[in-house]
C-alpha positions as CSV (number, residue, x, y, z in Angstrom):
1,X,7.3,13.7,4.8
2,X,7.6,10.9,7.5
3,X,5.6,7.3,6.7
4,X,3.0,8.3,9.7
5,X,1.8,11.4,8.0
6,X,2.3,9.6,4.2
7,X,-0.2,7.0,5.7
8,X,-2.5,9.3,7.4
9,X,-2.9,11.4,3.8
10,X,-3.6,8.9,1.7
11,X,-5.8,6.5,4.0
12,X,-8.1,9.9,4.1
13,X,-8.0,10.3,0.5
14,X,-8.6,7.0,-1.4
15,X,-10.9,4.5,-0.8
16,X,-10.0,1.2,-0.1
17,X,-10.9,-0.4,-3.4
18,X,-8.5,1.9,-5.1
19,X,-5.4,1.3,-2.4
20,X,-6.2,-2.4,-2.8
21,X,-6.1,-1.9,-6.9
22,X,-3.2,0.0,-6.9
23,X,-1.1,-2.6,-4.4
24,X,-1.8,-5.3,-6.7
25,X,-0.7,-3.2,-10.0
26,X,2.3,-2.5,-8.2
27,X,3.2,-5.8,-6.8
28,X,2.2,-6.9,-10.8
29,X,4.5,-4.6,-12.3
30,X,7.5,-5.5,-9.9
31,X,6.9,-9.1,-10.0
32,X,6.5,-9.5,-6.5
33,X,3.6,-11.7,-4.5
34,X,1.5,-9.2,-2.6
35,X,0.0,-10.4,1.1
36,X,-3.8,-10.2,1.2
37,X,-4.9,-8.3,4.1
38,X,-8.3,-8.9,5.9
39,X,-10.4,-7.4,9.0
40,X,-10.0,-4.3,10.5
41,X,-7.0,-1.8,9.8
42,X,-6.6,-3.7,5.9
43,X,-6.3,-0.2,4.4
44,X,-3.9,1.0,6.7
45,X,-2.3,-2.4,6.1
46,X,-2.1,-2.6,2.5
47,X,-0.7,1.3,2.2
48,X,2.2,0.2,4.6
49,X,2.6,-2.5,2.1
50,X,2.8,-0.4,-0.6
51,X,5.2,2.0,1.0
52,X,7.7,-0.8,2.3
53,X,7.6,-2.0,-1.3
54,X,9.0,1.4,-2.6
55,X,11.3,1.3,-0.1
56,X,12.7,-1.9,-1.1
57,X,13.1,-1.6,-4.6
58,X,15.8,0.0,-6.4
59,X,14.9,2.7,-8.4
């Protein structure tokens, strides 16, 4: 699945509380500082985060 349709999936099917949640327990559990996003498009924002992240770390 490309990253425009991964995004478009799961911006429709989680709420924003529970992307935000999940970013930081990811960004926790890696030991990495996560960017706090703010204003319009944050959801969108914070799921690319989450997706570069996974792209980035060795599994």
């Amino acid at each position: 699945m490309d990253e425009e349709s991964l995004l478009r999936v799961c911006a429709t099917s989680f709420p924003e509380e529970d992307v935000a949640e999940a970013k930081k327990l990811l960004f926790d559990s890696v030991s990495k500082t996560g960017i706090r996003r703010r204003k319009a498009g944050k959801n969108r924002r914070e799921l690319e985060d989450i997706i570069d992240l996974f792209q980035q770390t060795p599994p």
